[in-house]
C-alpha positions in Angstrom: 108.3 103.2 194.2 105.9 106.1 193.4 103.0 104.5 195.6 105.2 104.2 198.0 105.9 107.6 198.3 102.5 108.8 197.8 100.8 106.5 200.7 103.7 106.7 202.9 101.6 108.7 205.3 99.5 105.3 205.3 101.7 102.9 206.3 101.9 102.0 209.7 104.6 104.2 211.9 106.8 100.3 212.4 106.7 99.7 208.4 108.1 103.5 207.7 110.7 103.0 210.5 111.7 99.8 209.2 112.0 101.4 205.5 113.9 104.5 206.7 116.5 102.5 208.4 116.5 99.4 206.1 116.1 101.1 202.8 116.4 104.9 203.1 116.6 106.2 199.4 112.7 104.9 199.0 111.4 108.1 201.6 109.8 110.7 200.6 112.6 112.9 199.9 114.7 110.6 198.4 116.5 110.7 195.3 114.6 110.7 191.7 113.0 107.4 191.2 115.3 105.9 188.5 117.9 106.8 191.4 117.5 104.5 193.9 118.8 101.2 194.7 117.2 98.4 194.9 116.9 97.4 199.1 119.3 94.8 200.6 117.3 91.4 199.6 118.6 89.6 202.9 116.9 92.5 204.7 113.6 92.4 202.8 113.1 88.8 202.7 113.3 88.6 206.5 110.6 91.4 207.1 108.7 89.8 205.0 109.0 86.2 206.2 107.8 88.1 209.6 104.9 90.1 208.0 101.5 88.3 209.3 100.1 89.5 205.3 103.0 87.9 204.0 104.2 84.7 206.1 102.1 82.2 205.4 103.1 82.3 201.4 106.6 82.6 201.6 
């Protein structure tokens, strides 16, 4: 969760969309680490079943 926060100016704009409205306590500006929640999984596994990086193994 840390990297995430600390590259999130590296991530493609359509990755940091999809995080701010899928999983918004993971932005910068979020609450303390230990606070967040863990993302909806249904949500997750379908962006990354559509990922090109991540596809082809899941």
């Amino acid at each position: 969760m840390s990297e995430l926060r600390t590259r999130w100016r590296l991530l493609p704009a359509a990755d940091r969309r999809w995080l701010v409205e899928a999983w918004p306590q993971c932005a910068p500006g979020g609450p303390a680490i230990p606070e967040v929640p863990a993302p909806e999984r249904r949500r997750l596994d379908l962006w990354i079943t559509r990922d090109p990086l991540f596809a082809p193994a899941h």
